[in-house]
Every structure is written in C-alpha cells, then in structure tokens.
TIZAPA-770007 format. One line per field, with one value per atom (N, C-alpha, C): residue in one letter; atom name; x, y, z. Coordinates in nm, 2 decimals, decimal comma, padded with zeros to 4 digits, always signed. Each point is the difference from the previous one (the first is absolute). Last residue first. Layout:
<vogus>
r: (A	...)
a: (CA	...)
px: (X	...)
py: (Y	...)
pz: (Z	...)
</vogus>
This chain:
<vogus>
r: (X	X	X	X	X	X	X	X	X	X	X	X	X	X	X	X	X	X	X	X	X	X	X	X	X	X	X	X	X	X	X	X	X	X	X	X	X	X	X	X	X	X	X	X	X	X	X	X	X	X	X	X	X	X	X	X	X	X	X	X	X	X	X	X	X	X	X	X	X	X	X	X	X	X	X	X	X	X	X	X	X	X	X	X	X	X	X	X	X	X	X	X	X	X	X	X	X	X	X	X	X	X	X	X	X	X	X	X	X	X	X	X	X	X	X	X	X	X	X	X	X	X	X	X	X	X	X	X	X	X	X	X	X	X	X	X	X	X	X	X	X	X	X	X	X	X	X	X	X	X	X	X	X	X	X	X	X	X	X	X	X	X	X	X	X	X	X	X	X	X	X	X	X	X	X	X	X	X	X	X	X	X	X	X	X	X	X	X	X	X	X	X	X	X	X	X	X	X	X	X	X	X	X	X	X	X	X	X	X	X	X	X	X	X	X	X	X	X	X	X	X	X	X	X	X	X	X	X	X	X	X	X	X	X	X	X	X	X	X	X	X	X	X	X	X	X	X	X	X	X	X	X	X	X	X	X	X	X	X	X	X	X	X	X	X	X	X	X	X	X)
a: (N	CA	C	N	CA	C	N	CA	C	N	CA	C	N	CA	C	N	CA	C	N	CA	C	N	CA	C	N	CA	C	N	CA	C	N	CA	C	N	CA	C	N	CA	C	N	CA	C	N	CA	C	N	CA	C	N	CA	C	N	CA	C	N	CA	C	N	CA	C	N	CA	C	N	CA	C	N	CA	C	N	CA	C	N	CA	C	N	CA	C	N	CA	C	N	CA	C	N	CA	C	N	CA	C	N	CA	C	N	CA	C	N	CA	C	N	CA	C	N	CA	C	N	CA	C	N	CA	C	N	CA	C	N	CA	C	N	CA	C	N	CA	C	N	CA	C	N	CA	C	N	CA	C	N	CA	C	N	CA	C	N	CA	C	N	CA	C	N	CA	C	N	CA	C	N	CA	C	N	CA	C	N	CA	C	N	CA	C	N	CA	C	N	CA	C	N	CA	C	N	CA	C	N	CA	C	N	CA	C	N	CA	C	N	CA	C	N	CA	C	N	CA	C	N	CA	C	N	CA	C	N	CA	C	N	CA	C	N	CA	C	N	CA	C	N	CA	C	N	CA	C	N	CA	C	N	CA	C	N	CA	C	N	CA	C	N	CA	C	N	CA	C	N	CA	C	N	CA	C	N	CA	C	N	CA	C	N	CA	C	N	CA	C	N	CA	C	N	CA	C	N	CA	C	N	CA	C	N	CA	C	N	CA	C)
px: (+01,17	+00,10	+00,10	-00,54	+00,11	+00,09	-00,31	+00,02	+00,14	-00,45	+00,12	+00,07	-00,48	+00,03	+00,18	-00,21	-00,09	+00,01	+00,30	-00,01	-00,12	+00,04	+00,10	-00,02	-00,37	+00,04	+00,09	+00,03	-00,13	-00,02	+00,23	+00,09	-00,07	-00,20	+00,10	+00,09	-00,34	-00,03	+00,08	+00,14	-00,02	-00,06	+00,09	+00,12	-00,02	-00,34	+00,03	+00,19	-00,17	-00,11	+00,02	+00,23	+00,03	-00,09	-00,04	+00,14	+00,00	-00,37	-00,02	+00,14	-00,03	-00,02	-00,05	+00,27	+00,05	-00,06	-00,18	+00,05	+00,07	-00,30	-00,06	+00,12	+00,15	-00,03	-00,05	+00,09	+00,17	-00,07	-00,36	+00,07	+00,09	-00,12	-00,09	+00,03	+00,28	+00,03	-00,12	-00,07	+00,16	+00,06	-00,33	-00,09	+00,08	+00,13	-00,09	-00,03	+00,24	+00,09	-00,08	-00,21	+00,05	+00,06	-00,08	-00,14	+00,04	+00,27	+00,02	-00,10	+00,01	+00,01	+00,04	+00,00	+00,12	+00,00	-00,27	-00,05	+00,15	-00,15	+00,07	-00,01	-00,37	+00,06	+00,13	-00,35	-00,02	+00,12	-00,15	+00,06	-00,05	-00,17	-00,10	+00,11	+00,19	-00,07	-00,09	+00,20	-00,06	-00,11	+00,34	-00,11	-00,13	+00,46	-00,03	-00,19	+00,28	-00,03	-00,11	+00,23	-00,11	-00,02	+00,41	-00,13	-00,10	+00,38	-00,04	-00,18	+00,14	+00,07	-00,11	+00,07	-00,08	+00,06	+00,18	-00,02	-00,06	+00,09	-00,09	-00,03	+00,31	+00,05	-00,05	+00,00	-00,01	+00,01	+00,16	-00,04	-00,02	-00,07	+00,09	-00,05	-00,14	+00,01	+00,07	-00,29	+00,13	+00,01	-00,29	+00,01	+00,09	-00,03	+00,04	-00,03	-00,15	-00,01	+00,00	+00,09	+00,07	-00,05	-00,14	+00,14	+00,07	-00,46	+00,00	+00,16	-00,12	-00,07	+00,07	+00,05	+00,10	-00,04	-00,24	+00,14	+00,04	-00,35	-00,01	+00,10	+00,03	-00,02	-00,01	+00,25	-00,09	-00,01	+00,34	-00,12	-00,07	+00,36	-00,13	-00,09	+00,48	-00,04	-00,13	+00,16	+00,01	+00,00	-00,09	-00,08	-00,01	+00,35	-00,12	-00,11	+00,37	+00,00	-00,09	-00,01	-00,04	+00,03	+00,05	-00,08	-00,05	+00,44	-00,08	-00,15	+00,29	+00,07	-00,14	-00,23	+00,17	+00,01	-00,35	+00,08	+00,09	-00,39	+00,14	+00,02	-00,43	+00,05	+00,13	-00,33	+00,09	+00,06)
py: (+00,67	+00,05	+00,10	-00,11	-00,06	+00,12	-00,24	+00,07	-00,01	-00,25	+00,01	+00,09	-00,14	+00,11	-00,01	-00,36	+00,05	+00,10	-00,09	-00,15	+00,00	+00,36	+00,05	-00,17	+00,01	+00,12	+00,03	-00,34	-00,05	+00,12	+00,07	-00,05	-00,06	+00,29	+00,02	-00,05	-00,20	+00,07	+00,11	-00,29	-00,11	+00,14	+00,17	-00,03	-00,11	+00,16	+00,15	-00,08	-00,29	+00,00	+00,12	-00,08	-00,09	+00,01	+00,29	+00,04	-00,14	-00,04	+00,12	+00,05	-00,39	+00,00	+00,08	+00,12	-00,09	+00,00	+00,21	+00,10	-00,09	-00,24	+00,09	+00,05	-00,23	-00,12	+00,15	+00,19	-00,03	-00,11	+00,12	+00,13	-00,01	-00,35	-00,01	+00,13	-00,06	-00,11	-00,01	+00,32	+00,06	-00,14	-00,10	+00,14	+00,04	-00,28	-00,10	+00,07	+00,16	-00,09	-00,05	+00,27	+00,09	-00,10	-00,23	+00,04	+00,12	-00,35	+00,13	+00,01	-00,34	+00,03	+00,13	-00,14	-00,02	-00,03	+00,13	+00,00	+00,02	-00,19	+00,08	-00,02	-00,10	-00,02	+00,08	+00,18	-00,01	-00,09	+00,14	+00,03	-00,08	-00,08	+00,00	+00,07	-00,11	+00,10	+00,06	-00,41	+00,01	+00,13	-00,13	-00,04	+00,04	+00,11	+00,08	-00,05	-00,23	+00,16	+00,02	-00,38	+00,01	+00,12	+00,04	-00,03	-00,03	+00,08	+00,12	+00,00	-00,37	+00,08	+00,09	-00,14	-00,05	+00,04	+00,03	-00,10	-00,05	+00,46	-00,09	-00,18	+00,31	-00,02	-00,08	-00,06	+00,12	-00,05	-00,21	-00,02	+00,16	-00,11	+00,04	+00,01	-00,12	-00,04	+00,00	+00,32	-00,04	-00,14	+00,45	-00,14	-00,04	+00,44	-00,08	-00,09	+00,42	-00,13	-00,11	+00,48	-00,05	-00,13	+00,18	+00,02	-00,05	+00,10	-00,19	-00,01	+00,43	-00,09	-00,17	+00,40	-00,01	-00,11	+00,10	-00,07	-00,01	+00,27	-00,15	-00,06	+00,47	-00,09	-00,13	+00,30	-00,06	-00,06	+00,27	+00,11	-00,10	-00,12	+00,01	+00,08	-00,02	+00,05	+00,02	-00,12	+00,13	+00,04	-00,43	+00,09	+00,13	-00,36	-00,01	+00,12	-00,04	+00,04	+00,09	-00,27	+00,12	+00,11	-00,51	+00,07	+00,13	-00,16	-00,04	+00,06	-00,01	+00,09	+00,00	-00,26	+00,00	+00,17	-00,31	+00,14	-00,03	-00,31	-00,02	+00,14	-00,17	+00,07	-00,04	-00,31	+00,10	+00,06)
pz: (-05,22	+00,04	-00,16	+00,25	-00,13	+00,01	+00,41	-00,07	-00,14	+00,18	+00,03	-00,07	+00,18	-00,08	+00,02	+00,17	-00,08	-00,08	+00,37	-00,06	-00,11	+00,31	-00,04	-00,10	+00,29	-00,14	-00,07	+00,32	-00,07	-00,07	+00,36	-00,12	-00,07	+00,31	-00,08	-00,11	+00,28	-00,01	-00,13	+00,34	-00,06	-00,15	+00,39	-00,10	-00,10	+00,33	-00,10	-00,08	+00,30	-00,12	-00,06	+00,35	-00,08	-00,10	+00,35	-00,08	-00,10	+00,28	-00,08	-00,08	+00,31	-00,11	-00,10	+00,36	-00,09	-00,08	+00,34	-00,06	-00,12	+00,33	-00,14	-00,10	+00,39	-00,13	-00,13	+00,43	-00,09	-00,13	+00,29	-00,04	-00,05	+00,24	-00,12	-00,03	+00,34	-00,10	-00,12	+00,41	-00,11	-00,09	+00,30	-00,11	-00,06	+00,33	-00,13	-00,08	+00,40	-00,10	-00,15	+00,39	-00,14	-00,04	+00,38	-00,06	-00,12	+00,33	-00,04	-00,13	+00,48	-00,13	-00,06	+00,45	-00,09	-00,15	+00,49	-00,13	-00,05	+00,48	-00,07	-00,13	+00,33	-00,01	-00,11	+00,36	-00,15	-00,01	+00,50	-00,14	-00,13	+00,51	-00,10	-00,12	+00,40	+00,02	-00,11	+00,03	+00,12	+00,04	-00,33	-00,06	+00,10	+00,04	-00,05	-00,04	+00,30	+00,08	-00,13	-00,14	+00,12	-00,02	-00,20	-00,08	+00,10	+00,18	-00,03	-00,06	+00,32	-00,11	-00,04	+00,55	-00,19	-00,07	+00,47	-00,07	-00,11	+00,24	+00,06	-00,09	-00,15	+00,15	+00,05	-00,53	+00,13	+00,12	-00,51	+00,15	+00,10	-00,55	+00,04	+00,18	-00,47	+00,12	+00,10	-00,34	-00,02	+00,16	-00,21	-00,02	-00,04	+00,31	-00,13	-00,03	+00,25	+00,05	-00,17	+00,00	+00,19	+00,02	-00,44	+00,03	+00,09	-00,05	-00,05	+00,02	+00,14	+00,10	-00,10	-00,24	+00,16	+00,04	-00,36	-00,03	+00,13	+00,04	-00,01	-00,05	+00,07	+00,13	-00,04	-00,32	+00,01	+00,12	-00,26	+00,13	+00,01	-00,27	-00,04	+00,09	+00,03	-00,10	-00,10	+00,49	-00,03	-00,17	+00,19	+00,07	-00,06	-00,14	-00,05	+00,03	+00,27	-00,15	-00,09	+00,42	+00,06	-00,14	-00,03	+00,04	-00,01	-00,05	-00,08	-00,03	+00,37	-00,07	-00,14	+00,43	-00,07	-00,10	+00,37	-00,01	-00,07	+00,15	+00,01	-00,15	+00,42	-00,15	-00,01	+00,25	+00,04	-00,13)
</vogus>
C-alpha cells in the first residue's frame, strides 16, 4: 500500500521523475500497514531495490579536495625552496 506524504509529492514535483515516485510511495521503512506487513515486506515483495544511503559524489568530491591539496602543497613547498635559494638582499 503506498504511503502519500508532503514529502513525497515534493520530491515528485521537483524531479518530474515517475520512478522516484514509485520507490517514494513505497518507503523502506518498517513501518506497519493496514494489511499487516511493513512497508519494507511490501517493498521487497514487489521486487524494489533496497534503499541506497550511500552518497556516490561524496568520494569523487574527497579525491578532488585530496588532488587540489596536494597540488597547493607542492606549488608551496615549491616556492619556498626558491625564495630559500635565491634570498633576497635587503
């Protein structure tokens, strides 16, 4: 049995997405339905995907923050290794 919330119908209207809708109305969650199963049953029942709570950009935006470091730390290492070789006279 779907379960309709504010949330939901949100979601709907920001993504246009039928298939968000559908895994939307039937939440994994265990939450009791009328006819006695939880949400989760239903959902497995009707062959869904279990819920993906990974976040798949988290890793590509953390080896993108390592590169950009160790490319700033090496352009500073970089620098003062000239300025410590050619010092200037004052």
């Amino acid at each position: 049995m779907p379960l309709l919330s504010k949330q939901v119908i949100s979601n709907y209207l920001r993504s246009d997405c039928q298939r968000r809708l559908r895994l939307d109305l039937h939440p994994d969650i265990t939450h009791l339905l009328p006819d006695g199963q939880t949400a989760q049953q239903e959902r497995q029942q009707t062959g869904m995907p279990p819920r993906n709570v990974s976040r798949p950009g988290l890793a590509a935006l953390a080896a993108a923050d390592f590169l950009h470091s160790s490319e700033t730390l090496s352009e500073l290492q970089r620098a003062h290794t000239v300025s410590l070789e050619f010092p200037l006279l004052g």
